[in-house]
N, C-alpha and C positions, 0 to 999 in steps of 0.2 A: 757464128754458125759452127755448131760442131761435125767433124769428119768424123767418118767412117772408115776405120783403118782396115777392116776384112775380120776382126778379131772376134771372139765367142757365137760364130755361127754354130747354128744347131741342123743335125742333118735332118731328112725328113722323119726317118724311123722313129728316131731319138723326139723329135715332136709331139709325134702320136703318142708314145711311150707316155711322155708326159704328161697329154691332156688325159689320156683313160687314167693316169695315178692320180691324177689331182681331183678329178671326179669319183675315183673310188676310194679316195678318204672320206668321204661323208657321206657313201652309200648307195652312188649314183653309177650304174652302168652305162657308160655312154660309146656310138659307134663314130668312130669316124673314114669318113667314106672322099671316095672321089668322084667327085659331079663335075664333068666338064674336063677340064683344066685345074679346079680349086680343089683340095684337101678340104671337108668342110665337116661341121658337127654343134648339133642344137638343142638347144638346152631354155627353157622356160620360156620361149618365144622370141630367143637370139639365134641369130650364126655367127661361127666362129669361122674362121678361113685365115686358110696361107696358101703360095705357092711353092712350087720346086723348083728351083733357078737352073733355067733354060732347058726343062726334060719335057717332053713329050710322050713318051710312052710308059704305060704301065709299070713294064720291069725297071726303068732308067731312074724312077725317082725316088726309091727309099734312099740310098746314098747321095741326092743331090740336099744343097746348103735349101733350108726353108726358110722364106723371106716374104713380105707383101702380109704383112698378118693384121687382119680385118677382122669388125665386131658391126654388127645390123640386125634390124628386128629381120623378122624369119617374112613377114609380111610387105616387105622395105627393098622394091629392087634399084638401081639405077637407071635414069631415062637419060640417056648423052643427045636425046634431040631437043632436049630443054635443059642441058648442064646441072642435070640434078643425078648429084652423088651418096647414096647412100651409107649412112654408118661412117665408121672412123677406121683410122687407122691408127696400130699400135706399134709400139719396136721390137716387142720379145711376142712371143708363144705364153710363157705366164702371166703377161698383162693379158693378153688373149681370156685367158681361164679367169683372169680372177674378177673380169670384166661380166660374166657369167654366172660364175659363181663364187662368190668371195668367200677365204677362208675364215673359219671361223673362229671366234675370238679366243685370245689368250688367257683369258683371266675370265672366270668365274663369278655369278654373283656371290656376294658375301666372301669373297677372298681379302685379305688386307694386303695393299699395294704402298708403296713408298716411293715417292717421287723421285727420279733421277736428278742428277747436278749439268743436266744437261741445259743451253741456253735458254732455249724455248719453255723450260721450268724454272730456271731463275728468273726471267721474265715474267710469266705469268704468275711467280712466286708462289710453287707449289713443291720445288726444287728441297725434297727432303723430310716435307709434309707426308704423314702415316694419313689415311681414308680405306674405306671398304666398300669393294664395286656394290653398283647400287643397279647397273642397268649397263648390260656387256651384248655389242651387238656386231654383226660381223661387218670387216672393212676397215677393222685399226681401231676403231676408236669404242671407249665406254667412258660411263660415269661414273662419279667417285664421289662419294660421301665423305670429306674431311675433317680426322679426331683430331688431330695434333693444333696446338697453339701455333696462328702467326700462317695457317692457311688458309690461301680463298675460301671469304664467306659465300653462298649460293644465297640468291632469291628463291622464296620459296617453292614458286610456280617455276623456275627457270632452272635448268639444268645442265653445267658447262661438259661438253664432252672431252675427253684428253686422249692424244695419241696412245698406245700403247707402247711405242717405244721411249717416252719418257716414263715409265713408269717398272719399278723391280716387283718382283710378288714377293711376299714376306710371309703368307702361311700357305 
């Protein structure tokens, strides 16, 4: 079990801060507001929520640690007289976001990528192999057409998708 030493708390402001930046990289204006007790804010038919550790009132919580960071459809509440818990819970504020809206890909269609010498590419023995994205979708991962001799062959109908961080760009 890992502990919790107190370390990289994010305060509330700093929270906010970040989910309207992460949303207005890709063009999205978003509000986040307080309902209740929760800091909340929704986005394609999710919520997003944290709290403010031990504040109560309005002015108390931009400076308080934000913690309790929750993701549920917008229609999805909790019944506690039939132990039904809605949605999940996350550890950061940017699993929060990217739970929402995942950033978008690194790589380009028709870019040329070059596999890294990382394990999980010597593994899959793609570790070095030149290809050209073929199909780049958000959430880490694309596909990759590979030129080079000595890399995974694909089925025709079949199409492996590969981390993005095993992979360099090269044009």
């Amino acid at each position: 079990m890992r502990r919790h030493d107190g370390g990289g708390q994010v305060k509330v402001q700093n929270a906010i801060k970040k989910v309207k930046s992460h949303f207005k990289k890709q063009g999205i204006d978003i509000e986040v507001e307080l309902v209740g007790h929760r800091w909340t804010f929704v986005h394609n038919g999710y919520v997003g929520s944290f709290l403010a550790n031990g504040r109560c009132t309005d002015e108390d919580q931009m400076d308080a640690d934000a913690h309790n960071f929750h993701v549920r459809r917008a229609n999805d509440h909790s019944d506690l007289m039939t132990d039904y818990h809605a949605g999940s819970f996350r550890d950061n504020i940017t699993q929060v976001c990217h739970s929402l809206l995942p950033p978008p890909s690194k790589f380009k269609i028709g870019q040329l990528v070059r596999g890294k010498d990382s394990k999980r590419a010597i593994r899959q023995a793609f570790a070095g192999a030149t290809g050209m994205v073929v199909a780049a979708r958000k959430g880490g991962y694309v596909q990759v057409e590979w030129i080079s001799k000595g890399a995974p062959k694909q089925q025709p109908n079949c199409r492996t998708s590969y981390s993005e961080r095993d992979l360099i760009l090269l044009s």
